[in-house]
C-alpha positions as semicolon CSV with decimal commas, in nm:
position;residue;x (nm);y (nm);z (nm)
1;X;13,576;20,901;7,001
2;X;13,582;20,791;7,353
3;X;13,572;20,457;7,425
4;X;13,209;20,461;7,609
5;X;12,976;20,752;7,590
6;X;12,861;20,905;7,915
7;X;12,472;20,727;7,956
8;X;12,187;21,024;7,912
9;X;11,927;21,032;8,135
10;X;11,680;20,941;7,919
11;X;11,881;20,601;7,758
12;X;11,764;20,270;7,874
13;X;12,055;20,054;8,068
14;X;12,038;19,716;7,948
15;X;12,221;19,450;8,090
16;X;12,320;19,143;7,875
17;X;12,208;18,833;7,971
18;X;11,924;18,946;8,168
19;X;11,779;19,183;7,944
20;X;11,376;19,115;7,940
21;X;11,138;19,118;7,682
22;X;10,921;19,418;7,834
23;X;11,208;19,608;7,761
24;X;11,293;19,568;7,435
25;X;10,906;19,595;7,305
26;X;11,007;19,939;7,499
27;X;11,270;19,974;7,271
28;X;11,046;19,848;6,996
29;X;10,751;20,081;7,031
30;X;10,925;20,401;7,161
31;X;11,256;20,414;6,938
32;X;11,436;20,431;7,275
33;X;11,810;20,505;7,333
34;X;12,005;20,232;7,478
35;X;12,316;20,221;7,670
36;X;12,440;19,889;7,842
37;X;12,522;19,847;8,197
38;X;12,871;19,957;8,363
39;X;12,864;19,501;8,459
40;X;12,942;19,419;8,093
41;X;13,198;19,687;8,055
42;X;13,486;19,451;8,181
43;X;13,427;19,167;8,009
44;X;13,408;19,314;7,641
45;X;13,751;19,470;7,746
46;X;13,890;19,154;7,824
47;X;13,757;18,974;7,518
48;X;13,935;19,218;7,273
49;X;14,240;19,178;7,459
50;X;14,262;18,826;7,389
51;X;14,170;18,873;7,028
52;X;14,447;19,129;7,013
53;X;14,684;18,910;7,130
54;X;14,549;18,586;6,922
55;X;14,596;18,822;6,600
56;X;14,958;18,911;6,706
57;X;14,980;18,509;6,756
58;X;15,160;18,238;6,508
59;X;14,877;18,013;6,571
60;X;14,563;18,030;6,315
61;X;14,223;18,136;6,521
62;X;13,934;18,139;6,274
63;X;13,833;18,456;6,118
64;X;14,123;18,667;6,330
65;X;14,426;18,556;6,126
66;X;14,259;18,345;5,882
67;X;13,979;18,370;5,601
68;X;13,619;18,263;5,624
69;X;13,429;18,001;5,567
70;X;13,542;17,748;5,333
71;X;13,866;17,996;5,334
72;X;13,936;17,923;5,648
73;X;14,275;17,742;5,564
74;X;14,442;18,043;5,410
75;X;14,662;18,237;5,704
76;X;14,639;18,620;5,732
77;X;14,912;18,830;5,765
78;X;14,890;19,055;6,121
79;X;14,905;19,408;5,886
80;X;14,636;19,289;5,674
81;X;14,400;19,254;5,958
82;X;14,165;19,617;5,881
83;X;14,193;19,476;5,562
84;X;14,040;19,155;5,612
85;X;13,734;19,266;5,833
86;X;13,635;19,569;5,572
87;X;13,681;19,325;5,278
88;X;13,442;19,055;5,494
89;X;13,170;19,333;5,551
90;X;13,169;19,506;5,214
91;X;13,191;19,136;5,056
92;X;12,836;19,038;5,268
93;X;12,649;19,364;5,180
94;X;12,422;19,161;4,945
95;X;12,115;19,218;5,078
96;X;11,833;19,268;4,818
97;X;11,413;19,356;4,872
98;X;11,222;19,606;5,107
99;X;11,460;19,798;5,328
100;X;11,348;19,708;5,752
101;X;11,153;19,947;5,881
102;X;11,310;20,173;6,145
103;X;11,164;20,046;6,474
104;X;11,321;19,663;6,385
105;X;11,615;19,824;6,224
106;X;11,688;19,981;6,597
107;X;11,636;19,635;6,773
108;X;11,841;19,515;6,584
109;X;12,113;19,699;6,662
110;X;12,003;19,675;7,036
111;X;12,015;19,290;6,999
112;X;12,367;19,320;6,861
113;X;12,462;19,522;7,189
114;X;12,321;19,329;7,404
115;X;12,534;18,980;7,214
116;X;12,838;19,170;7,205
117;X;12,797;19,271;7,583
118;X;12,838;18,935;7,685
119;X;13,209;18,956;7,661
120;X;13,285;18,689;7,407
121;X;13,293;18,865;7,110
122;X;13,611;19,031;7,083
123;X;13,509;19,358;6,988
124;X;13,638;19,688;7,152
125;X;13,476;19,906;7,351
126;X;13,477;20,154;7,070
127;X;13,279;19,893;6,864
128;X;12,986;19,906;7,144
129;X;13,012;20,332;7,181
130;X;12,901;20,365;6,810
131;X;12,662;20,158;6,830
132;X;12,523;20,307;7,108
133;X;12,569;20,687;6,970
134;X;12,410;20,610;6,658
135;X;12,099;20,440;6,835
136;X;12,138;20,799;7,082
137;X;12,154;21,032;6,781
138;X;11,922;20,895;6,476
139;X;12,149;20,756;6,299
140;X;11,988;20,407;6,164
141;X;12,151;20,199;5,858
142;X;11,927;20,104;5,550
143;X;11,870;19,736;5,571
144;X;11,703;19,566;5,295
145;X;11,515;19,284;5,433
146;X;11,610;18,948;5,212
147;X;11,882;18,782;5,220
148;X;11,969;18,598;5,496
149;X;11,936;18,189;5,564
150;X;11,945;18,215;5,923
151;X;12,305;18,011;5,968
152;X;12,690;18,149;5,992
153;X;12,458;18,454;6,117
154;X;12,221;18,673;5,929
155;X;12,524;18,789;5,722
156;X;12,355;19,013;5,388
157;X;12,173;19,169;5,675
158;X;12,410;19,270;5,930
159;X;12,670;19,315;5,681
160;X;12,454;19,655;5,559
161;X;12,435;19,734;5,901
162;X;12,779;19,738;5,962
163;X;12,904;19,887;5,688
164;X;12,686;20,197;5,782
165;X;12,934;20,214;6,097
166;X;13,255;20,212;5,832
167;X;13,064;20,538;5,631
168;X;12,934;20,252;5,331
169;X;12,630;20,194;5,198
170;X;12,338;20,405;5,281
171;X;12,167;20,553;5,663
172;X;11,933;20,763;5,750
173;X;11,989;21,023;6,024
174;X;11,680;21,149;6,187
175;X;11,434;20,993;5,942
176;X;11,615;21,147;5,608
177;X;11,814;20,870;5,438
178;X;12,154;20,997;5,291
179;X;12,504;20,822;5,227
180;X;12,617;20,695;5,568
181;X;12,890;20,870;5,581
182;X;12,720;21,210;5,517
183;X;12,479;21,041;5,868
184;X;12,751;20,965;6,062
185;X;12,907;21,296;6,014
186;X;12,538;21,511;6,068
187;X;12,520;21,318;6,384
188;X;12,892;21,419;6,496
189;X;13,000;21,091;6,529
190;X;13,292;20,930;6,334
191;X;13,363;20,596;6,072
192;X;13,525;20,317;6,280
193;X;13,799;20,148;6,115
194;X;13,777;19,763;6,222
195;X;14,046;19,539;6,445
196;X;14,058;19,183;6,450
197;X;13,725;18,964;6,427
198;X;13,510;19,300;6,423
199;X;13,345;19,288;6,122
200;X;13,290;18,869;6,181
201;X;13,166;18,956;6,551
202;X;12,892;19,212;6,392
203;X;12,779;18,981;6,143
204;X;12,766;18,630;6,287
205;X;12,458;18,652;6,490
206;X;12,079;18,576;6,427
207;X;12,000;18,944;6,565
208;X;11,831;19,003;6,233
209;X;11,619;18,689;6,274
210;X;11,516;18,754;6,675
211;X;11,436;19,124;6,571
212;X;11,179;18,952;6,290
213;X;11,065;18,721;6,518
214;X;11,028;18,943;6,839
215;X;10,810;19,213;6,634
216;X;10,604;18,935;6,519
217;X;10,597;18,810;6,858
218;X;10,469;19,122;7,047
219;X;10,181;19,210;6,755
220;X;10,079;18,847;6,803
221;X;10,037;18,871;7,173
222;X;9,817;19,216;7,082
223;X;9,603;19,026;6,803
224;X;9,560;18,735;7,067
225;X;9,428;18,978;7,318
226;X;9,205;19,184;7,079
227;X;9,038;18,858;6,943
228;X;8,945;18,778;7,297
229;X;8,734;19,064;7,316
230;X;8,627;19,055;6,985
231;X;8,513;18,702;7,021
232;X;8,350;18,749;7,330
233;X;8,159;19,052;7,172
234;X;8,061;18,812;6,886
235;X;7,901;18,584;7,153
236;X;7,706;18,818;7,254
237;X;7,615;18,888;6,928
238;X;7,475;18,555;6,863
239;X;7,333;18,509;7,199
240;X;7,551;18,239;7,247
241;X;7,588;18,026;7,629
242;X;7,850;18,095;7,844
243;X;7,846;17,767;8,029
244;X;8,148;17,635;7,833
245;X;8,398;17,868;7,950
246;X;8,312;17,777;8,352
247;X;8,664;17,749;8,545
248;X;8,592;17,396;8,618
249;X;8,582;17,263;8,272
250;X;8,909;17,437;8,184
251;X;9,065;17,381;8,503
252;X;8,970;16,947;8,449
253;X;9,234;17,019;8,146
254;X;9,479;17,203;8,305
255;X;9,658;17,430;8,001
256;X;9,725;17,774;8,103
257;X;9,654;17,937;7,813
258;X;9,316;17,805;7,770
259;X;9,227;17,843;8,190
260;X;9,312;18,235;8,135
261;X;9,147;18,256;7,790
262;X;8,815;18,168;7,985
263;X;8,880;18,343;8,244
264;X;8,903;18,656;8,033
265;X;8,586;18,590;7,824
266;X;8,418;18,561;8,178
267;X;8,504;18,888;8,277
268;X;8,452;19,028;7,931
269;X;8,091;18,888;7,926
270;X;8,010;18,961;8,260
271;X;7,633;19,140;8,355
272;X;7,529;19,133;7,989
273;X;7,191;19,169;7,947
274;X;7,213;19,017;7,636
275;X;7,348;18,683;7,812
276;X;7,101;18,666;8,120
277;X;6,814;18,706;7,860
278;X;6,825;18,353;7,689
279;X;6,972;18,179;7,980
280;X;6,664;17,991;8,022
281;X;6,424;17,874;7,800
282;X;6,666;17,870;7,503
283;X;6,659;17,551;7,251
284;X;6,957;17,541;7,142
285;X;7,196;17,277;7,299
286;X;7,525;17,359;7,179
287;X;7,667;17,653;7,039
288;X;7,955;17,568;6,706
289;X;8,287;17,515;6,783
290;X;8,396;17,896;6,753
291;X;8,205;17,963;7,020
292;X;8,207;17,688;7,215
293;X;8,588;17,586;7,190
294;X;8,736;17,980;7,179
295;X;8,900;17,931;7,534
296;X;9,080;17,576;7,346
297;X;9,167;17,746;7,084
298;X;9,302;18,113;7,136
299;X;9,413;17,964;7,421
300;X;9,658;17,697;7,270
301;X;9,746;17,982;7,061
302;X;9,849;18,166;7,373
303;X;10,089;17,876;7,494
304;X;10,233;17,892;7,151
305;X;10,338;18,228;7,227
306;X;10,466;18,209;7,566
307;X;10,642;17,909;7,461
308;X;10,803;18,106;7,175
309;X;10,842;18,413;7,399
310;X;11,057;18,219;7,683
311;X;11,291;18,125;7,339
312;X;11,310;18,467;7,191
313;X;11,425;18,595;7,545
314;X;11,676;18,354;7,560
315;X;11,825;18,408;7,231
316;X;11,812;18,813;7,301
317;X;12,076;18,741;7,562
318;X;12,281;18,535;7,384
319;X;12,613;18,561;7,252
320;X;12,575;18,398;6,903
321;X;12,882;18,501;6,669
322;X;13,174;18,291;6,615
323;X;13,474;18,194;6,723
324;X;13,367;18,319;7,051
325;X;13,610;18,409;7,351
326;X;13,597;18,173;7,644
327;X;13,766;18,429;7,899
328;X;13,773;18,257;8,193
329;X;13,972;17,954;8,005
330;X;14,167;18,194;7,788
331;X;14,086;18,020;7,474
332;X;13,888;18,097;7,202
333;X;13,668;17,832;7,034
334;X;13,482;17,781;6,693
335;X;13,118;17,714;6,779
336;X;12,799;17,703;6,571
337;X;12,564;17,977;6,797
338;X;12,518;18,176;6,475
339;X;12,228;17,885;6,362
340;X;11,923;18,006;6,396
341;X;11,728;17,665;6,441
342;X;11,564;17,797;6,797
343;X;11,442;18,138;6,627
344;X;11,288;17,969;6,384
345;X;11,086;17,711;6,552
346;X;10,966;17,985;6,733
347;X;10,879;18,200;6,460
348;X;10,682;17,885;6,336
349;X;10,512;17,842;6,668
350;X;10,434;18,207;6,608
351;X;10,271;18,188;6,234
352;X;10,064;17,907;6,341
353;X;9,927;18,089;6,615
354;X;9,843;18,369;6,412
355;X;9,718;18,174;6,162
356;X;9,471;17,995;6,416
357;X;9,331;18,281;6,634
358;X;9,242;18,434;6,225
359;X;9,121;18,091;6,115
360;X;8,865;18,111;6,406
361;X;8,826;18,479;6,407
362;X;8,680;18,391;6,071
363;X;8,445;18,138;6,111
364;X;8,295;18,355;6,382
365;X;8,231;18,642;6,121
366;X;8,083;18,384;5,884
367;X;7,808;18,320;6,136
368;X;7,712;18,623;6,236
369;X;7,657;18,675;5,847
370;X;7,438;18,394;5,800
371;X;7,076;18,398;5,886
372;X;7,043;18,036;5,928
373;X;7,304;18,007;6,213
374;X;7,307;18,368;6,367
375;X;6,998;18,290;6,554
376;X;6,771;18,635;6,439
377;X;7,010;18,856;6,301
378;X;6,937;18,995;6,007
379;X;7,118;18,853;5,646
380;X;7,491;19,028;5,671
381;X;7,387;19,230;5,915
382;X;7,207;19,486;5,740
383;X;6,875;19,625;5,836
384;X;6,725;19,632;5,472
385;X;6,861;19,326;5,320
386;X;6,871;19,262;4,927
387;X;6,894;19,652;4,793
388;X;7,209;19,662;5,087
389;X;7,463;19,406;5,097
390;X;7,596;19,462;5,445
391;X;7,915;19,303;5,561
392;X;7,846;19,026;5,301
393;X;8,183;19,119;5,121
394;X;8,379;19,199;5,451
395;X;8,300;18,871;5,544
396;X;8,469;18,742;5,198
397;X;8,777;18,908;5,254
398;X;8,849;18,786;5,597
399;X;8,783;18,449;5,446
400;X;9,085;18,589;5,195
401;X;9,291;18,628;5,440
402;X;9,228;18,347;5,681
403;X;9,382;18,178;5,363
404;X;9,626;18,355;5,289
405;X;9,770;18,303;5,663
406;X;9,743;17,934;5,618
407;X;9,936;17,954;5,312
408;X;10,183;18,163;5,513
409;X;10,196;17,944;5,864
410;X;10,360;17,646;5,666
411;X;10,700;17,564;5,848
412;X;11,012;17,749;5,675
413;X;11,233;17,553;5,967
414;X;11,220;17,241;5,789
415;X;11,353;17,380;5,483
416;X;11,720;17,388;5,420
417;X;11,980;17,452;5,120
418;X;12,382;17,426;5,165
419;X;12,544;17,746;5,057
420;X;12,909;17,868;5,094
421;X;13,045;17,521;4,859
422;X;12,921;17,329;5,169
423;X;13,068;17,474;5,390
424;X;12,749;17,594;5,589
425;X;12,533;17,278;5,505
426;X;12,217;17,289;5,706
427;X;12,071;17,613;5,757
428;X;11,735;17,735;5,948
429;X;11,561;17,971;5,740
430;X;11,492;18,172;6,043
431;X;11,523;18,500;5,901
432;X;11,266;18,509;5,627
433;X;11,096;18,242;5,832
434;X;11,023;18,523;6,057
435;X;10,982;18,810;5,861
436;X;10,670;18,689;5,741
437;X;10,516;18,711;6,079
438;X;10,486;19,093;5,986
439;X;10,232;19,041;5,691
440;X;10,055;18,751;5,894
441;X;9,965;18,983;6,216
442;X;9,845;19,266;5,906
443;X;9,640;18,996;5,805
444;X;9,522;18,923;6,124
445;X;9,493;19,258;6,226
446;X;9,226;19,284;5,924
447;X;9,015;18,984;6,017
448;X;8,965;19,060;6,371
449;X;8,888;19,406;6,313
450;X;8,581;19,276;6,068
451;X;8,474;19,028;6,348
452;X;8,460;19,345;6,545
453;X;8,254;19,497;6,279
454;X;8,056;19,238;6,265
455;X;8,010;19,185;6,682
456;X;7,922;19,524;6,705
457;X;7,652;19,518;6,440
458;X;7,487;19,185;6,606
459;X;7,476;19,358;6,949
460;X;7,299;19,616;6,814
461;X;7,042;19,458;6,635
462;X;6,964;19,323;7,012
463;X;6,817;19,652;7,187
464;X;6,746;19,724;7,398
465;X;6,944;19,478;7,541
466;X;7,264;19,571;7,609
467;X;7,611;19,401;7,616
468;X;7,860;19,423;7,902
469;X;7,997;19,714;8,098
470;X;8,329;19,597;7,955
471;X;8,190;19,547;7,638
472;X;8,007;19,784;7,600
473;X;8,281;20,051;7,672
474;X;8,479;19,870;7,381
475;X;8,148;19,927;7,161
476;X;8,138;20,299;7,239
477;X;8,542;20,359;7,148
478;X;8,462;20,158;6,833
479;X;8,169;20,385;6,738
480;X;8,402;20,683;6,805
481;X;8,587;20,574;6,485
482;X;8,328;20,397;6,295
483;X;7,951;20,453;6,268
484;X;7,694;20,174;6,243
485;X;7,646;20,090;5,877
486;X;7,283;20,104;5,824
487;X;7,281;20,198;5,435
488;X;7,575;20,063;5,217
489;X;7,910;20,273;5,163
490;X;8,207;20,292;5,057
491;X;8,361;19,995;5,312
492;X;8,753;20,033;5,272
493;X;8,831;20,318;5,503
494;X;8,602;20,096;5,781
495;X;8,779;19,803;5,733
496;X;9,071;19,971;5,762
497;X;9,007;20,172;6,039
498;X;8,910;19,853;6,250
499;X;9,224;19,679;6,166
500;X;9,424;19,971;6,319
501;X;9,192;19,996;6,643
502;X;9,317;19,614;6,678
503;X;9,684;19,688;6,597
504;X;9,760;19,992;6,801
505;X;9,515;19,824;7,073
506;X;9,299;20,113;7,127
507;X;8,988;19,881;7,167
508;X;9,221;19,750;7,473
509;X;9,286;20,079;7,624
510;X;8,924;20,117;7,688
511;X;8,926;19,817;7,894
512;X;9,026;19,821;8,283
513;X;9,369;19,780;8,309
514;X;9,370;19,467;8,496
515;X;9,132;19,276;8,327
516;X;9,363;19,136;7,998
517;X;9,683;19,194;8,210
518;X;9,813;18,783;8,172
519;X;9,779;18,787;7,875
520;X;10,084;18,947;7,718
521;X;10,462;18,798;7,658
């Protein structure tokens, strides 16, 4: 195998350390190929040559001549050293639960690249060229998802990851899962046989963890961005007043997120006929708080995420295994970068953002639903209520999973257990901490796609007024998939159906381009 693979045309150069977030939701979405940049060719070089040398050396260096952990005391003989790092990855592959799905399976690996590019790991250039052929060629380990407490690395994790690289465990090689091996050799590419520190350098790391947290991360930002139109829609739908998203009120607070949140409603809501048609003469002094306060809310939520997106960027770039090589001072150093504490404060920022935009998401649906408060609509939303039920039951089950969120958003980075005989005594939780975002944004997915429901319904039932341009173009792609209710059916396949419109952002497509653009990591 050569020692770098000449970059396709169609691969995505990366460069570590300045690696954005646009471009790995690239990777994300598309299943990219990824090369890194010629830059952070010399310093991985350089990094192996001093682990070479240290595991030549008489002096102990952590995890090159020595064992791990709380075995870090015994020396290891310089023949022994392919030994050692098989043993360490075969030894880690405990990983139990759900294998990863593909598309986070492949960040992974790209988040691993990008760490090992900074040139402190100690890992050969040969290291980097499999990863990158197997990323080029389909060739993606099976990676069950539990496992991992988010300190001394994501090790159950990674370790199945790497051990697809030695021909162990299990891969799949364009889609078909099969024993590595047998995908490593269908893709033409060959079983590395580890040097010093390897196998540590591929499975310290909280790659596993940012992976989690970056998918959850990018769906959130999509939810958050769908719920502003959907709540704007529901508005509408209640005929509610517009006055408390003016720029002035939001401005007198000064919080982006919630100055851009009403700025977007504004332009959402803009021309409806629906809205210049109770503007005067209306009794009603104050709409409730999930009208009223949506620009507070989804837009706190919003700062959540860009505070948790600025993180998440950071920690993509970062070198996080250990010992790591300190080049420049030719030493190399025992460190803790492995813990996972940032990741998973952000992946709680994250979950309580999710949790939030649903909680109010919810509340809208509930009055649209309710006669009383929906000012007109019919009961549920059904034009023959009592022998039809309408959304009545929709409206239940976002209220079942507005709960179950809340459940979910309760912080996993205050939780902690020492493992390894105490060795590794305070650890972040990150990992699972963050896979749960993936079930949350499902959830979330689900609610906003009933409020949608539910929005479109109400603005119906106001002809012939109409909505907004912009909204009303979101109405029409709607109907495309769903038609109005009027009788009662069979309501799964709607509900479902909504929920994807707001997870592959269709709705958002039909939008003009510029008009959600700020809001997005």
């Amino acid at each position: 195998m050569p020692a770098f693979s000449e970059a396709n045309l169609s691969d995505l150069i990366l460069t570590p350390g300045k690696t954005t977030l646009a471009q790995l939701e690239r990777v994300w979405r598309e299943g990219l190929a990824v090369r890194l940049a010629d830059s952070a060719r010399d310093g991985i070089a350089r990094s192996a040559a001093a682990i070479e040398a240290a595991a030549n050396g008489d002096v102990p260096v952590y995890g090159v001549n020595t064992g791990f952990g709380k075995l870090a005391s015994i020396k290891i003989a310089a023949g022994d050293t392919a030994t050692l790092q098989r043993n360490l990855i075969l030894s880690h592959c405990c990983g139990v639960g759900e294998p990863v799905e593909p598309e986070t399976v492949r960040l992974i690996m790209v988040l691993k690249l990008l760490s090992l590019g900074r040139g402190a790991s100690g890992v050969r250039p040969q290291v980097i060229a499999l990863i990158e052929d197997m990323l080029a060629r389909g060739v993606l380990p099976v990676i069950p998802s539990q496992g991992s407490v988010g300190a001394s690395g994501d090790l159950a994790p990674l370790a199945h990851m790497a051990a697809a690289m030695l021909g162990e465990g299990r891969a799949t090689h364009q889609g078909h899962e099969m024993p590595a091996a047998d995908a490593l050799a269908a893709a033409g590419l060959t079983p590395i046989v580890l040097a010093a520190k390897e196998g540590l350098a591929l499975i310290n790391g909280t790659q596993v963890s940012t992976a989690f947290a970056l998918s959850g991360l990018w769906d959130g930002f999509r939810a958050a961005r769908n719920a502003l139109v959907s709540s704007s829609l529901s508005t509408d739908a209640i005929m509610g007043s517009t006055a408390p998203f003016l720029d002035e009120i939001h401005q007198l607070r000064g919080h982006r997120g919630q100055i851009l949140a009403a700025h977007a409603i504004r332009k959402l809501m803009e021309g409806s006929e629906i809205r210049e048609s109770h503007r005067i003469g209306d009794t009603r002094v104050q709409d409730p708080y999930c009208i009223r306060c949506q620009p507070q809310v989804t837009g706190a939520c919003l700062d959540l995420l860009w505070q948790a997106a600025r993180t998440l960027e950071i920690e993509a770039n970062a070198a996080t295994d250990n010992p790591l090589v300190l080049v420049e001072a030719d030493r190399i150093v025992s460190g803790g970068n492995f813990h996972a504490e940032p990741v998973a404060f952000a992946a709680d920022q994250i979950a309580l953002a999710i949790a939030e935009i649903g909680a109010i998401s919810q509340r809208r649906i509930a009055l649209m639903v309710d006669p009383v408060l929906s000012h007109d609509l019919p009961p549920f939303l059904t034009p023959d209520p009592g022998l039809n039920s309408g959304l009545m039951i929709a409206e239940v089950t976002s209220a079942a999973l507005m709960s179950e969120n809340k459940h979910l958003a309760n912080p996993c980075s205050t939780d902690s257990t020492p493992t390894s005989a105490n060795q590794e005594d305070h650890v972040s939780m990150a990992a699972h901490g963050a896979r749960r975002l993936r079930r949350m944004n499902a959830n979330l997915a689900h609610i906003i796609g009933i409020e949608l429901l539910c929005a479109s319904a109400g603005v119906e039932f106001r002809a012939p007024l109409k909505t907004s341009a912009p909204l009303q173009a979101v109405l029409a792609r709607l109907r495309q998939a769903i038609p109005p209710l009027g009788q009662d059916r069979y309501m799964a396949p709607d509900l479902a159906e909504a929920a994807a419109l707001v997870r592959d952002d269709v709705l958002i497509a039909a939008l003009p381009g510029e008009l959600l653009a700020e809001v997005q990591p």
